[in-house]
C-alpha positions, -999 to 999 in steps of 0.1 A, spaced: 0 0 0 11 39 -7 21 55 18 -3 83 7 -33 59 12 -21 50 47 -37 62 78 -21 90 98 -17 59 125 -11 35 99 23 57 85 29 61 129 28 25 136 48 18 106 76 42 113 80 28 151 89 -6 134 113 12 113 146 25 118 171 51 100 158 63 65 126 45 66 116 61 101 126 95 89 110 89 53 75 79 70 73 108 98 83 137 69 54 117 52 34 122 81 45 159 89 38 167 53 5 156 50 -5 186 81 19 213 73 -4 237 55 -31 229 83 -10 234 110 4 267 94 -33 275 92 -40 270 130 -11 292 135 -17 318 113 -57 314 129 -46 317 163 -16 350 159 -33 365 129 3 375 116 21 353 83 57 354 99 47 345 133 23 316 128 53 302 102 78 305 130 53 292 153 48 264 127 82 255 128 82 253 166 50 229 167 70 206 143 96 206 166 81 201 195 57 171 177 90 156 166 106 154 197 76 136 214 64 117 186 67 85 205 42 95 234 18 97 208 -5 67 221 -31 74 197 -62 77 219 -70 110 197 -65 115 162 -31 125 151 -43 158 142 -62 164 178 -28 159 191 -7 180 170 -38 210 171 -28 205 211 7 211 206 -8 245 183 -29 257 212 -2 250 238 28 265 219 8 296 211 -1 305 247 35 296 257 47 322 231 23 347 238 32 345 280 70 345 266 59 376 247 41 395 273 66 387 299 92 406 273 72 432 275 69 436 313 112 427 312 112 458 291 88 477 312 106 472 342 136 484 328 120 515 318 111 517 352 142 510 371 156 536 345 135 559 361 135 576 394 111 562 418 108 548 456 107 512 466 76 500 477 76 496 518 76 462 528 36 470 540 28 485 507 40 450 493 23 430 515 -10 449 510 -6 447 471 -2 408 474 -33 407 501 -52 423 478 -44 405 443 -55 373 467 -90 386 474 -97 397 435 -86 362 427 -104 343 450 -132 372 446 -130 363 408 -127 322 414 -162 328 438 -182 350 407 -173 338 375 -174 301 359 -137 289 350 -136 295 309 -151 334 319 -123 337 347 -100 322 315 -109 347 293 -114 379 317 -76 376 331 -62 370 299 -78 400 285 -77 422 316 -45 404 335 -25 396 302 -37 422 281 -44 399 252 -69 415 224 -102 395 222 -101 385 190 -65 365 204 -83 351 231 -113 338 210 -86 321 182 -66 302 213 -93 296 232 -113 279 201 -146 299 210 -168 291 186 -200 310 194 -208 343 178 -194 365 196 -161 351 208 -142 359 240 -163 392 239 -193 372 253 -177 359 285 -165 393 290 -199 410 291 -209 378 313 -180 384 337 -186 420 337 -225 415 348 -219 388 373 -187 409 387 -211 443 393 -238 420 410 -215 406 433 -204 443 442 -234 454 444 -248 425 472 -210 430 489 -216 464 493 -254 460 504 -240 440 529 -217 467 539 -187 455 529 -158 469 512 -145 463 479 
C-alpha cells in the first residue's frame, strides 16, 4: 500500500517498526501531509504570516521530539492541534513577559521609591481577594478569558482564536458575562456593607 493511502496511525505504527531512513522517510510523510493545516492553526490563532510560520516550525519541533508519546487515543491531528494551542499561549506569556522585562527596565531607569515592605504586602493581600473574589463570581472558561484580557492584556479577538470559541461572539461574550456577574456581586458586597 502507498504511503499516501495509509492512515495517519497506519504511516505512525509503521515508522515505530522502522529504523534510520525508513523512520525518517515515514514521519516527513506524516509531517507533510498537516503542514499547511498546522500553518493555518497558526496563522488562525496570531493573525500575523511570519509569526504563525515561526510558530509552525516550533509545533514541528516540539511534535518531533515527542512523537513516540503519541498513544493514539485521539487523532493525530487532535494531538498536533494541542501542541498548536499549547505553543501559542506559551509564546504569547514569553511575549508579554518581554514586554513587562522591558517595562521594568523602563522603570528601574527611572527615578522612583521602593515600595515599603507593608505596601508589598498589602498589594499581594489584595491581588488574593480579586482572585479568589474572581474564582467565587465567575465560571472557569469566563475567569480564562477575563484575566487574559484584563491580566495579560491579550486582544479578544486572540483570546477567541486560542481559546477555540466558537460562538458568535467570541471571547467578547464571557467578558460582558463576567462583567455583569462581577457588578452583581459588588453590588450584594456592598449592600452588605462590605468593602470592595
Amino acid at each position: 500500500m502507498a504511503e499516501a493511502e495509509r492512515s495517519d496511525e497506519e504511516l505512525l505504527a509503521e515508522s515505530r517498526r522502522q529504523s534510520g531512513e525508513g523512520r525518517r522517510r515515514l514521519v516527513d510523510e506524516l509531517f507533510a501531509r498537516h503542514y499547511e493545516r498546522v500553518v493555518r492553526w497558526c496563522w488562525r490563532l496570531t493573525g500575523d504570516r511570519e509569526v504563525a510560520a515561526d510558530l509552525a516550525q516550533e509545533v514541528f519541533l516540539k511534535a518531533h521530539r515527542h512523537l513516540d508519546s503519541f498513544q493514539g487515543q485521539a487523532l493525530f491531528s487532535t494531538w498536533l492541534y494541542a501542541i498548536v494551542r499549547n505553543e501559542s499561549a506559551s509564546r504569547w506569556r514569553r511575549a508579554s513577559t518581554a514586554s513587562e522585562v522591558d517595562d521594568e527596565v523602563a522603570l528601574v531607569e527611572a527615578p522612583s521609591p521602593a515600595p515599603s515592605p507593608e505596601q508589598t504586602a498589602t498589594e499581594r493581600s489584595r491581588s488574593r481577594q480579586v482572585t479568589a473574589f474572581l474564582h467565587e463570581t465567575l465560571d472557569e472558561q469566563e475567569q480564562t478569558v477575563f484575566t487574559l484580557h484584563y491580566g495579560e492584556d491579550m486582544p479578544i479577538d486572540a483570546i477567541t482564536r486560542l481559546l477555540r470559541l466558537e460562538n458568535q461572539s467570541g471571547a467578547k461574550a464571557y467578558i460582558v458575562s463576567a462583567k455583569r456577574k462581577i457588578a452583581r456581586a459588588v453590588t450584594r458586597l456592598r449592600a452588605r456593607g462590605e468593602q470592595w
